[in-house]
N, CA, C and O of each residue as an XYZ file, in Angstrom:
324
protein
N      18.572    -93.266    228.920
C      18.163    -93.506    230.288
C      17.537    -94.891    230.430
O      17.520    -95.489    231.507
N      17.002    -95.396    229.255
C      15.994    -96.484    229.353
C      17.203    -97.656    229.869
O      17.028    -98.519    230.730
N      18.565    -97.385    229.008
C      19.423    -98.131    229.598
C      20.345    -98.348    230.293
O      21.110    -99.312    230.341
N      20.263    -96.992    231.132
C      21.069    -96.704    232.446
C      19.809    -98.089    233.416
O      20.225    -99.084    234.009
N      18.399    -97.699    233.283
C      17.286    -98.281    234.125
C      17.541    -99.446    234.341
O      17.396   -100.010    235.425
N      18.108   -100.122    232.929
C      18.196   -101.543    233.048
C      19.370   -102.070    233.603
O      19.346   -103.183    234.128
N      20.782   -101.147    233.527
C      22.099   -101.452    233.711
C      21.893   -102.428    235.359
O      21.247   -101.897    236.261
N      22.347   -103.463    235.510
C      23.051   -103.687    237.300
C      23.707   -103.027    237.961
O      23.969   -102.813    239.145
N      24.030   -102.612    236.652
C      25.220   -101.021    237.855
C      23.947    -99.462    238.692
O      24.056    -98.764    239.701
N      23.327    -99.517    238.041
C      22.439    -98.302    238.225
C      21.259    -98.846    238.764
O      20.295    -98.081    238.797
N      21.008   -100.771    239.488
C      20.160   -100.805    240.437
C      19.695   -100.556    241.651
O      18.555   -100.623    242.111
N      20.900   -100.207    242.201
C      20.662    -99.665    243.629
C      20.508    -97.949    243.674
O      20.299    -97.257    244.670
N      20.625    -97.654    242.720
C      20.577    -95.711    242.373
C      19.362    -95.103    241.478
O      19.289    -94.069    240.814
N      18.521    -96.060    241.703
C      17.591    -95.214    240.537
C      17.109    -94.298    240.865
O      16.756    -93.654    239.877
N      16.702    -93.496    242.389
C      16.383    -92.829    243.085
C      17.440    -91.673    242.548
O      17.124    -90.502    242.757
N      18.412    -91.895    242.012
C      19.424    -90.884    242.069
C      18.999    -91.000    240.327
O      18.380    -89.964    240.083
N      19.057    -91.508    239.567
C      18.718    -91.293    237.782
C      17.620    -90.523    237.564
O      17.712    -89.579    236.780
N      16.316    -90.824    238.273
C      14.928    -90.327    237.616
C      14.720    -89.119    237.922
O      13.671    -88.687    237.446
N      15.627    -88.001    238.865
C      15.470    -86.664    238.798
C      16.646    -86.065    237.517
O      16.456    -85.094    236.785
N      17.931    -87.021    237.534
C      18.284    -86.496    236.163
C      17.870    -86.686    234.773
O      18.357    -85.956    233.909
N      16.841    -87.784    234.406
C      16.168    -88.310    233.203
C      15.070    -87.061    233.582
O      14.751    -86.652    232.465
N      14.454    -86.383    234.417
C      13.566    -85.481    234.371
C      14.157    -84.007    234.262
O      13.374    -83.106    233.962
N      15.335    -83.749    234.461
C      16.038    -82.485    233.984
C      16.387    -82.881    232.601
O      16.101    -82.126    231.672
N      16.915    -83.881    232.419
C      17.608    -83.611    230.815
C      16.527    -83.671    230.092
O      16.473    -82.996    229.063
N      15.088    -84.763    230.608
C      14.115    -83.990    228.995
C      13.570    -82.728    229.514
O      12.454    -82.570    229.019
N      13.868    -81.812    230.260
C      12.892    -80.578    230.620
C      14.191    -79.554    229.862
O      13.919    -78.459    229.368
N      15.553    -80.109    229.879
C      16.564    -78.680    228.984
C      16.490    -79.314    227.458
O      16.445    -78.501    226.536
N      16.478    -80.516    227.191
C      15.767    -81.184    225.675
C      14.787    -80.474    225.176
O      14.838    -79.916    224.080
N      13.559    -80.444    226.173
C      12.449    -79.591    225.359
C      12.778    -78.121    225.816
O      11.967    -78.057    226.740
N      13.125    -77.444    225.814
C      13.407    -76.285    226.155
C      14.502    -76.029    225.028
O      14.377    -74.911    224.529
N      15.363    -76.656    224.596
C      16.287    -76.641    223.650
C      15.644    -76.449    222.307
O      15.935    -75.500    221.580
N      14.487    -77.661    221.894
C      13.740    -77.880    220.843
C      12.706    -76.651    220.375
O      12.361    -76.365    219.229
N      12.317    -76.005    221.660
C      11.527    -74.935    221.343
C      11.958    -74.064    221.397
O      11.182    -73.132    221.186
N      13.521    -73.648    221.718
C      14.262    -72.452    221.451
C      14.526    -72.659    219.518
O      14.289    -71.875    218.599
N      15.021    -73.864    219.522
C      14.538    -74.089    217.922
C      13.614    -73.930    217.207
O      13.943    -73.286    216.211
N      12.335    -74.275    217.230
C      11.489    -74.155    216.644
C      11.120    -72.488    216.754
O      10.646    -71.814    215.839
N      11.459    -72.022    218.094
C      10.823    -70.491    217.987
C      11.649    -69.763    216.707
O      11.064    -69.045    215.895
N      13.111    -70.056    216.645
C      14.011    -69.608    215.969
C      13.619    -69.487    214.613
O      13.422    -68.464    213.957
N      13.492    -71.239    214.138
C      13.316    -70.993    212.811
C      12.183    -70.794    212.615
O      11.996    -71.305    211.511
N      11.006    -70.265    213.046
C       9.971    -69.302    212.641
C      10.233    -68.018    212.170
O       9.961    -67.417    211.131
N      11.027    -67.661    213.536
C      10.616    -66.051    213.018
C      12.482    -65.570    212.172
O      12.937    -64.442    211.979
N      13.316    -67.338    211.766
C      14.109    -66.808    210.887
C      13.074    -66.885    209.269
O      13.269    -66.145    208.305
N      12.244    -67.726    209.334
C      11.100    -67.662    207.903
C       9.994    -66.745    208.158
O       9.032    -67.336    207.668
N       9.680    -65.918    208.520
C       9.029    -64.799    209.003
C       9.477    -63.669    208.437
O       8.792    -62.816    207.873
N      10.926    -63.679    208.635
C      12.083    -62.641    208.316
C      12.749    -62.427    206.825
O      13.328    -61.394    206.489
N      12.576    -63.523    206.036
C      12.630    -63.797    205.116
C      11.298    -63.913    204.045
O      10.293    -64.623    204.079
N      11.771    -62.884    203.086
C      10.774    -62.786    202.477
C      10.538    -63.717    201.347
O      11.534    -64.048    200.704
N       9.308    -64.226    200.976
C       9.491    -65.457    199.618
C       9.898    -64.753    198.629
O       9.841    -63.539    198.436
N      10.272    -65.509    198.075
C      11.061    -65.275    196.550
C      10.233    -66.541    195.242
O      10.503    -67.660    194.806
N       9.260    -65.616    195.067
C       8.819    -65.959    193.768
C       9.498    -67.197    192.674
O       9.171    -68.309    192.261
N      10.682    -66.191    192.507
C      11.857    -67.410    191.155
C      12.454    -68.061    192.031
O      12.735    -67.824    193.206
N      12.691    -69.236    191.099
C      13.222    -70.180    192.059
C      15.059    -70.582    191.364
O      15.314    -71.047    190.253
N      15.703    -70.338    192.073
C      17.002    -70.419    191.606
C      17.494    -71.838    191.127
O      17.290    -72.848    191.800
N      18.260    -71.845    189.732
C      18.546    -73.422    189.356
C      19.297    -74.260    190.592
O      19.854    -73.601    191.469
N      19.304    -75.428    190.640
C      19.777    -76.629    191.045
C      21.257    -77.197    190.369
O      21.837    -78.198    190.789
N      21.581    -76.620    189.605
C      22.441    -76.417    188.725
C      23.864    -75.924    189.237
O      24.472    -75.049    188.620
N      24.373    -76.517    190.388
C      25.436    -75.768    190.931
C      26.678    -76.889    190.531
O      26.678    -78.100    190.751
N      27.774    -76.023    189.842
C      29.138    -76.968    189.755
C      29.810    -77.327    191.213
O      29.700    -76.595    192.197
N      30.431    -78.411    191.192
C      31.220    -78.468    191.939
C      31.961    -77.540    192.723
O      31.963    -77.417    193.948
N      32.839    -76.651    191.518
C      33.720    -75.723    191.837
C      33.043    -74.695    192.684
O      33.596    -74.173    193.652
N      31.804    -74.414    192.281
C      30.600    -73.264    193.135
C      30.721    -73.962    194.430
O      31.460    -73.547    195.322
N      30.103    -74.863    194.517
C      29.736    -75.452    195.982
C      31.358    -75.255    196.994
O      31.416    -75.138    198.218
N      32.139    -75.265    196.344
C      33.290    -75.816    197.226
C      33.532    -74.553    197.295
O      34.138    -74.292    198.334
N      33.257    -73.346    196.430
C      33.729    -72.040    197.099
C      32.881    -71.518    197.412
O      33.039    -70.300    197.331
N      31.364    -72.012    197.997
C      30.694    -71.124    198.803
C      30.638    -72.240    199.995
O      29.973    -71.836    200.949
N      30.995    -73.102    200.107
C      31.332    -73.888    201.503
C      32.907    -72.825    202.451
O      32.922    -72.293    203.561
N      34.175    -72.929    201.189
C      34.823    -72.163    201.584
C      34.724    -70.951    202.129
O      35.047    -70.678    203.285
N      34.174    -70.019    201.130
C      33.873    -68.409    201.751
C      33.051    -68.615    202.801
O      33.608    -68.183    203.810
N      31.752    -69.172    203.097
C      31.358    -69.334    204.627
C      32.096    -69.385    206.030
O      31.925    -68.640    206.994
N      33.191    -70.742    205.856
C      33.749    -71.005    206.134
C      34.965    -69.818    206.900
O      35.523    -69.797    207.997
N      34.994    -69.079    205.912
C      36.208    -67.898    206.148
C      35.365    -66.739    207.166
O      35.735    -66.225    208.221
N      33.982    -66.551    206.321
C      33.415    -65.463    207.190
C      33.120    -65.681    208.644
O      33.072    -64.652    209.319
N      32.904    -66.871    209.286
C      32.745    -67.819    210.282
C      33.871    -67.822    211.278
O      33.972    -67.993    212.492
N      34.769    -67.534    210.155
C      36.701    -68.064    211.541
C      36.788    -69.374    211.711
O      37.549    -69.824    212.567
N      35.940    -70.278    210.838
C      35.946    -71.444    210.992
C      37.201    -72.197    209.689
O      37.530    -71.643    208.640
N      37.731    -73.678    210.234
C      38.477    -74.232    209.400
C      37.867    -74.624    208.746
O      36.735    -75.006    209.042
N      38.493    -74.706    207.307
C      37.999    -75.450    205.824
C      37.573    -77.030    206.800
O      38.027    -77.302    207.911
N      36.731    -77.762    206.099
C      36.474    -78.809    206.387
C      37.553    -79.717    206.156
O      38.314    -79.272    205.297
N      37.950    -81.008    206.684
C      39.082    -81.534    206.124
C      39.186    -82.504    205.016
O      40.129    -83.236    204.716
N      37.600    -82.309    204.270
C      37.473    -83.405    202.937
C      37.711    -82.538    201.719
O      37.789    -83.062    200.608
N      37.812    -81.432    201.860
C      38.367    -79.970    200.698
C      39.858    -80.339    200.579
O      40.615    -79.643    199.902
């Protein structure tokens, strides 16, 4: 918006920008705190786990738990697989 403000094209309309720069940050923050509420009570929901699992993942692992996600999802393989 800062550079719609400045554009020449958008000098005679600013009257018409500053009620939409005031909706888009009011569904922005409204967006952000549908996030933040989320991942609370998704770590809320989740219980800690003591052990901590190795870092130690092959290649071949990663690419078939990117895949199987992927499948459970209905989503396409990525196109760098």
């Amino acid at each position: 918006f800062s550079e719609a403000e400045r554009s020449p094209m958008w000098q005679g309309h600013l009257q018409m920008l500053r009620p939409l720069k005031r909706k888009y940050v009011r569904a922005l923050t409204a967006v952000e705190n549908t996030a933040t509420q989320l991942a609370a009570e998704v770590r809320q929901s989740q219980p800690f786990q003591a052990e901590l699992l190795s870092d130690n993942v092959t290649r071949e692992e990663a690419i078939e738990l990117i895949s199987t996600s992927h499948k459970m999802l209905g989503a396409n393989a990525p196109k760098w697989m």
